[in-house]
C-alpha positions in Angstrom: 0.0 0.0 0.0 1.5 3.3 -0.7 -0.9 5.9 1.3 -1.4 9.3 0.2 -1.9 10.9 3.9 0.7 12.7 5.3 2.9 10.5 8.4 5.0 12.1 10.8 7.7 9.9 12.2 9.5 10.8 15.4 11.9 9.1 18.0 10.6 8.2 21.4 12.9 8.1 24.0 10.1 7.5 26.8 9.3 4.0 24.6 12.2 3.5 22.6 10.4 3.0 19.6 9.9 5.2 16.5 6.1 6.6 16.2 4.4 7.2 13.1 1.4 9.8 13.7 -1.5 10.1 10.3 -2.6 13.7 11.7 -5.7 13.6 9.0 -6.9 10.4 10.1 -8.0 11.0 13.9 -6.3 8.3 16.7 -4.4 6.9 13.4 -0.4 5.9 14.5 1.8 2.8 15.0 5.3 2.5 16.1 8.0 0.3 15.3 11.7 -0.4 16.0 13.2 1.0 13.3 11.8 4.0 11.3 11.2 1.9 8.5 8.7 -0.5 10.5 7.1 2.5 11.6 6.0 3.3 8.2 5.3 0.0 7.2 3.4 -0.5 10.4 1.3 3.0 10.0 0.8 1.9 6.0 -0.9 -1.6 7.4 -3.3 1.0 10.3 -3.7 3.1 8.1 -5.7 0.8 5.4 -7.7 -0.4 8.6 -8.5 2.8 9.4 -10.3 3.7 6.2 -12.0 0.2 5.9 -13.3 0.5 9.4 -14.3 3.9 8.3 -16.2 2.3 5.5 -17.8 -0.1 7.6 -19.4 2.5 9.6 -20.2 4.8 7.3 -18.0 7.5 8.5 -16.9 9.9 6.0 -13.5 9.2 5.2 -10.8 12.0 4.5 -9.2 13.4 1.4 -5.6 13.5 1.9 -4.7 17.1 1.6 -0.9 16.3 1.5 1.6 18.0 3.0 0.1 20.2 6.2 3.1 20.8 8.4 6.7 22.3 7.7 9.7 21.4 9.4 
């Protein structure tokens, strides 16, 4: 899956894991040992995010792309 909503990766010292946050997809993150399981992780919560989304009839976000600057 290659999402098109933004993912913020950061380091967590407090759980020494990396988190990946989906800001446009409310309560949407994962973590993983190394950055690149974060992403892989969020990518995997992220597609159940929209199809429980789908199941519930919730409306479901367009991805507005980049919404933060570093």
């Amino acid at each position: 899956m290659s999402s098109k909503y933004e993912i913020i990766i950061y380091w967590s010292a407090d759980d020494n894991t990396f988190i990946a946050e989906v800001p446009e997809l409310p309560g949407c993150m994962a973590d993983g040992k190394t950055y690149q399981e974060a992403i892989t992780n969020a990518e995997v919560i992220i597609g159940e995010w929209l199809e429980t989304a789908r199941e519930l009839g919730r409306q479901i976000p367009v991805p507005r792309g980049r919404l933060m600057y570093a």
